[in-house]
Structures are given as structure tokens and as C-alpha cells.
MMTF fields as JSON, N, C-alpha, C and O atoms, coordinates in Angstrom:
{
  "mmtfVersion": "1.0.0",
  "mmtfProducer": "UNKNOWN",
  "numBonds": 283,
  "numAtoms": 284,
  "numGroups": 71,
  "numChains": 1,
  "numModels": 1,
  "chainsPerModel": [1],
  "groupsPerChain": [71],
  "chainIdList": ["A"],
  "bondAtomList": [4, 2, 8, 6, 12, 10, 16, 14, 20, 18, 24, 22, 28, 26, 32, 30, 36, 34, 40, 38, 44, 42, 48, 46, 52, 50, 56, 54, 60, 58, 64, 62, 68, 66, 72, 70, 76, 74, 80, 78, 84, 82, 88, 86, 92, 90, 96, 94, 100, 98, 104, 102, 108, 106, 112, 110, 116, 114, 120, 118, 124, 122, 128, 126, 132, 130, 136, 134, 140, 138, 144, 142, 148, 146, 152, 150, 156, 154, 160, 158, 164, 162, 168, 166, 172, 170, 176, 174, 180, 178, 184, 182, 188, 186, 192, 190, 196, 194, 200, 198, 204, 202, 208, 206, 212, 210, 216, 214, 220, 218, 224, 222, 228, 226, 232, 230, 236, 234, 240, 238, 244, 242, 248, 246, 252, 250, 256, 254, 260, 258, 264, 262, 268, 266, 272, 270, 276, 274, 280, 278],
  "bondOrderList": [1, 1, 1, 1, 1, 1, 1, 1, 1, 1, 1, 1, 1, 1, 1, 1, 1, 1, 1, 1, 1, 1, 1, 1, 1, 1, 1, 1, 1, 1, 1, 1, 1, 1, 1, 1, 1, 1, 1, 1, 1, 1, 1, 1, 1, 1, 1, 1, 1, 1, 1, 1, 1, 1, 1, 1, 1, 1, 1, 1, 1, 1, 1, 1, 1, 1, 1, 1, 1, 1],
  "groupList": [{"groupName": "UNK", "atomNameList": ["N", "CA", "C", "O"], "elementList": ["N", "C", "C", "O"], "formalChargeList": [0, 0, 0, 0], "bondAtomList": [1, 0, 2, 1, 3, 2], "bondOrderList": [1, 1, 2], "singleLetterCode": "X", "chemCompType": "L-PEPTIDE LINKING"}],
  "groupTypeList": [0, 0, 0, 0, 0, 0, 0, 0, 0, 0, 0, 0, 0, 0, 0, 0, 0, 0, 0, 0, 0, 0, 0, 0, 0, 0, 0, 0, 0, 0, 0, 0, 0, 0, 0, 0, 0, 0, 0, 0, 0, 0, 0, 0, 0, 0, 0, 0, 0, 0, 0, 0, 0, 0, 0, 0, 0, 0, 0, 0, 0, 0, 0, 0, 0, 0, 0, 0, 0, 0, 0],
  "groupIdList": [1, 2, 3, 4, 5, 6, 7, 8, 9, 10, 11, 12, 13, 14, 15, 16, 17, 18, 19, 20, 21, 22, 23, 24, 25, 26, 27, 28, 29, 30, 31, 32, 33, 34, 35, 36, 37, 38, 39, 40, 41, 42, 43, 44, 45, 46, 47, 48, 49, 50, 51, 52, 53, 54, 55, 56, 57, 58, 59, 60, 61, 62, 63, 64, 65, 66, 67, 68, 69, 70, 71],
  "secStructList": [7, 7, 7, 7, 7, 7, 7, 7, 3, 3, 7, 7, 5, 4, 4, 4, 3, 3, 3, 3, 3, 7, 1, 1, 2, 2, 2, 2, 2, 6, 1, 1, 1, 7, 3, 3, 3, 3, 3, 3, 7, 6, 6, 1, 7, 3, 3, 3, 3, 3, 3, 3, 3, 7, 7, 6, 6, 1, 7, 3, 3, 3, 3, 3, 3, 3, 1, 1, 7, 7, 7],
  "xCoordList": [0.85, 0.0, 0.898, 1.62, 1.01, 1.431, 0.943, 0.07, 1.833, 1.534, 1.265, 2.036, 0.099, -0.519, 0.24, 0.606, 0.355, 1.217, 0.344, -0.731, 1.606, 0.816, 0.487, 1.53, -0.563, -0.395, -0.554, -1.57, -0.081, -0.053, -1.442, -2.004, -2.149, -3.153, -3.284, -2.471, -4.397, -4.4, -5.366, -6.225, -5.506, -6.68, -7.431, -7.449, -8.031, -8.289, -9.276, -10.422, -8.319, -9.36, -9.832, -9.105, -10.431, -10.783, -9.594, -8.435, -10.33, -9.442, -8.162, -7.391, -7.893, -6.66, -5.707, -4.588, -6.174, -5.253, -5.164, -6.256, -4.17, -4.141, -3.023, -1.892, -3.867, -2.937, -2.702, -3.41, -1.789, -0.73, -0.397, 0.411, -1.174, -0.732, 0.199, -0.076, 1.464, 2.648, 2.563, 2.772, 2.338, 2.206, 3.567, 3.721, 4.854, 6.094, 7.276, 7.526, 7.694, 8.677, 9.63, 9.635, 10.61, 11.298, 10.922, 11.688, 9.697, 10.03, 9.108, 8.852, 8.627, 8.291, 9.509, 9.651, 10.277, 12.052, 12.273, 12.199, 12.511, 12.928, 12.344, 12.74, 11.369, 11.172, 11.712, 12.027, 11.865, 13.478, 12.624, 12.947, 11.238, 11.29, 11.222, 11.217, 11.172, 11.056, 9.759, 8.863, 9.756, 8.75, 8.148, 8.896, 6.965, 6.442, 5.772, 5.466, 5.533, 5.102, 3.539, 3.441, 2.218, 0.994, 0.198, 0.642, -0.973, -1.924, -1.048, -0.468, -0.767, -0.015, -1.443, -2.489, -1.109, -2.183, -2.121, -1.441, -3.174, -3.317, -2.081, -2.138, -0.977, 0.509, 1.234, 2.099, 1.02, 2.271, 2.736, 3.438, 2.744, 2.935, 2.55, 1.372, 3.487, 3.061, 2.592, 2.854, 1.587, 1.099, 1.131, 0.776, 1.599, 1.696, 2.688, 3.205, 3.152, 4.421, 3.851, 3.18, 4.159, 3.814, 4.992, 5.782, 4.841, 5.441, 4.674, 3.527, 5.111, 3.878, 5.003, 6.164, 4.666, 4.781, 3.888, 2.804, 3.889, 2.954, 3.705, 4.801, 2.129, 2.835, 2.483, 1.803, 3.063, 3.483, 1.119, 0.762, 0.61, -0.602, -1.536, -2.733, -0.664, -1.606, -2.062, -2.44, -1.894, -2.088, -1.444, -0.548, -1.708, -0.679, -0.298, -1.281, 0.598, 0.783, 0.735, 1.341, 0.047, 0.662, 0.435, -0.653, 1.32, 2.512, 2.409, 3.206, 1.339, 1.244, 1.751, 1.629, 2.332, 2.705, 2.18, 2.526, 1.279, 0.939, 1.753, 2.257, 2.056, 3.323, 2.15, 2.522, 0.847, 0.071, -0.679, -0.926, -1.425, -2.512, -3.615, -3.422, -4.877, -5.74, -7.148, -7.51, -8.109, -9.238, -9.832, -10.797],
  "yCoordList": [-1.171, 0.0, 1.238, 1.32, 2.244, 3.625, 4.234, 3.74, 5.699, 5.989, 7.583, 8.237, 7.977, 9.251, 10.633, 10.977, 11.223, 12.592, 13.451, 13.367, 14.216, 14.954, 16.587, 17.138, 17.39, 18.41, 19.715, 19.594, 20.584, 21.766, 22.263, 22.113, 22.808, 23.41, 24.721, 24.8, 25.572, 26.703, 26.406, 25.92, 26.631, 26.612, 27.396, 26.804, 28.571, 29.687, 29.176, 28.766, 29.334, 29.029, 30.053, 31.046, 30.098, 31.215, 31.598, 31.193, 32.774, 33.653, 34.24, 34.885, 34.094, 34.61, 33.633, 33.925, 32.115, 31.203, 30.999, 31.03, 30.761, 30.288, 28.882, 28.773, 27.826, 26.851, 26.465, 26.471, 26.227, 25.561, 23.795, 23.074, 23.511, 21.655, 21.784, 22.327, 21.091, 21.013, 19.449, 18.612, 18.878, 17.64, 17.216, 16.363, 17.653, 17.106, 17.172, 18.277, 16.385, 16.386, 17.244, 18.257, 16.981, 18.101, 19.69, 20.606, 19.833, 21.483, 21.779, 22.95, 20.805, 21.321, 21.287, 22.16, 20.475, 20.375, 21.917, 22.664, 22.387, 23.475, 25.061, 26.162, 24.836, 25.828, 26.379, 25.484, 27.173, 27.494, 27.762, 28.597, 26.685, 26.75, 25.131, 24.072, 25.296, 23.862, 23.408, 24.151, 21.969, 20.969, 20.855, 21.174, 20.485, 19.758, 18.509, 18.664, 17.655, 16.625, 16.156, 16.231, 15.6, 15.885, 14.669, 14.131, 14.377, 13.131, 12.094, 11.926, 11.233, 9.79, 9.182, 9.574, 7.811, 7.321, 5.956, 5.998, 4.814, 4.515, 3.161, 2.572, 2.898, 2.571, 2.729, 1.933, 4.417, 5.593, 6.078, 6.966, 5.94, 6.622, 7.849, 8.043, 8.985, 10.574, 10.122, 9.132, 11.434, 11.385, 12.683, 12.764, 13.836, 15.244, 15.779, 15.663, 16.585, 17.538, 18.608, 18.676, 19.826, 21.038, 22.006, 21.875, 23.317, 24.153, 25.706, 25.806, 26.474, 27.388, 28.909, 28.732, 30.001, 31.02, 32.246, 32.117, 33.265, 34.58, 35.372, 35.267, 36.481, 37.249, 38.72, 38.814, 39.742, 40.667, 41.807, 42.78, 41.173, 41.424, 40.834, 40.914, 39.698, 38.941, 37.228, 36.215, 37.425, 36.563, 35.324, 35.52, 34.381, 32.865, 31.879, 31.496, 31.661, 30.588, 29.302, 29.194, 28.329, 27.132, 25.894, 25.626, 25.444, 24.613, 23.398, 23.047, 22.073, 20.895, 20.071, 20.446, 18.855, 17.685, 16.634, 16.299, 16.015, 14.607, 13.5, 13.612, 12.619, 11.493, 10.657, 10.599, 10.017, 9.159, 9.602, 10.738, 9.07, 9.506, 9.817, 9.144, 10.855, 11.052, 10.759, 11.294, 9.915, 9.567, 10.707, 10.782],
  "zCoordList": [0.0, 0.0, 0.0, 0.993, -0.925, -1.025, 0.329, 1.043, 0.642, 1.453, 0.933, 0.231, 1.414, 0.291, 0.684, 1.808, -0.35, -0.367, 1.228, 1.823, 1.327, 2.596, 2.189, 1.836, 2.155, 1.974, 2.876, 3.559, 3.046, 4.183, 4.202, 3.118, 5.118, 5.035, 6.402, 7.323, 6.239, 7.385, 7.729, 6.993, 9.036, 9.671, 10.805, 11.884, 10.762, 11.336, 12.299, 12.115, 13.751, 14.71, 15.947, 15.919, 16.601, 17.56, 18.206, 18.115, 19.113, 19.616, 18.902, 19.612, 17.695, 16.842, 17.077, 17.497, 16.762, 16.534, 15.372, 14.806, 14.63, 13.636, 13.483, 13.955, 12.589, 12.696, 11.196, 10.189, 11.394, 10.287, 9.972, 10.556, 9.04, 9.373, 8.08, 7.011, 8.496, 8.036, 7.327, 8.205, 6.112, 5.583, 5.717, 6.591, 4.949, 5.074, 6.474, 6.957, 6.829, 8.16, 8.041, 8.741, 7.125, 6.854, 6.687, 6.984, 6.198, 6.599, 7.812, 8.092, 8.501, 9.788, 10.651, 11.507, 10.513, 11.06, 10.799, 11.774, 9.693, 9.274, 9.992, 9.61, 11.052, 11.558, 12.752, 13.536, 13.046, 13.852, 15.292, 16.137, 15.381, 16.932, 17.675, 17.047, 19.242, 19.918, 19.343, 18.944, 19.344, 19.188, 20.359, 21.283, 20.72, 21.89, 21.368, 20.186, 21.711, 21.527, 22.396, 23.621, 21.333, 22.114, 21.284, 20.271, 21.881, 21.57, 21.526, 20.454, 22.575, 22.488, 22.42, 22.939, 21.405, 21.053, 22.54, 23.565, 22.048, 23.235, 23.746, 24.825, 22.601, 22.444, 23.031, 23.395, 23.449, 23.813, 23.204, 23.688, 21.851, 20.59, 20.4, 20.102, 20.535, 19.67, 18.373, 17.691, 18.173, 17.048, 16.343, 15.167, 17.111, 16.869, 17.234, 18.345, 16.109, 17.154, 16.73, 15.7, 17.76, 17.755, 18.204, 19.139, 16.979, 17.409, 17.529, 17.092, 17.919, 18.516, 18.484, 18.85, 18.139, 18.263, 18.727, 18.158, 19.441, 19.901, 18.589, 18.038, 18.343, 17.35, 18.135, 19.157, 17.459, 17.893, 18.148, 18.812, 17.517, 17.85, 18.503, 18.228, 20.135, 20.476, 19.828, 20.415, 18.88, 18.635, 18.019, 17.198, 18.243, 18.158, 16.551, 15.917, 16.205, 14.966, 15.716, 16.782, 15.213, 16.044, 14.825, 14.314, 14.613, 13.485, 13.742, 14.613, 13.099, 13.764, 12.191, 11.025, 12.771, 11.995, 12.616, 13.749, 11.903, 12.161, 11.932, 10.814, 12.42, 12.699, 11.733, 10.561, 11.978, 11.196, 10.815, 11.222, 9.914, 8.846, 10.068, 11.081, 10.112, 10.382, 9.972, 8.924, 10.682, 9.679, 9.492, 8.731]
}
């Protein structure tokens, strides 16, 4: 079984969040902040890394990569 292309998407959520899903590993690597790591499945397995920035108006970027496919 192929494993299906991943693609980036935005996603505008309350309070002046905005999120970012990052499809490829490498350029979520490529962002010049810490990772946190979140949703261990029920394994112990991460399934998300997150990186998160405040912007200068209050309001937040926050930068997720999914480790597995999402239904």
C-alpha cells in the first residue's frame, strides 16, 4: 500500500489562533522553533508535534505535523 502525499493546510481558529498543518517532516524540522510533543495514542505513541509562536498582535501561529494519517 502507497503511502498518500501529505499536503499543508491553514486553519483559522478562535481567539486569533491560527494553525498551520505542516504535511512534510522536513520542513516542519525546518522551523526554527522547539517541538512539543501531544496526543499519544493509546501505544504511547506521539502522534503530533507542535510548534507554537505569539505574534506581535496577540495573537498565536501554532505549526502541527501529524506522525500518522488522520481519519
Amino acid at each position: 500500500m502507497g503511502r498518500k502525499k501529505r499536503h499543508d493546510e491553514l486553519k483559522l481558529g478562535a481567539n486569533g489562533f491560527l494553525y498551520v498543518v505542516v504535511g512534510e517532516r522536513a520542513k516542519f524540522d525546518a522551523i526554527p522553533f522547539p517541538a512539543t510533543e501531544h496526543d499519544k495514542g493509546a501505544n504511547g505513541t506521539v502522534n503530533l508535534l507542535v510548534k507554537s509562536v505569539d505574534t506581535t498582535d496577540g495573537s498565536m501561529v501554532i505549526f502541527q505535523h501529524w506522525l500518522e494519517e488522520q481519519p
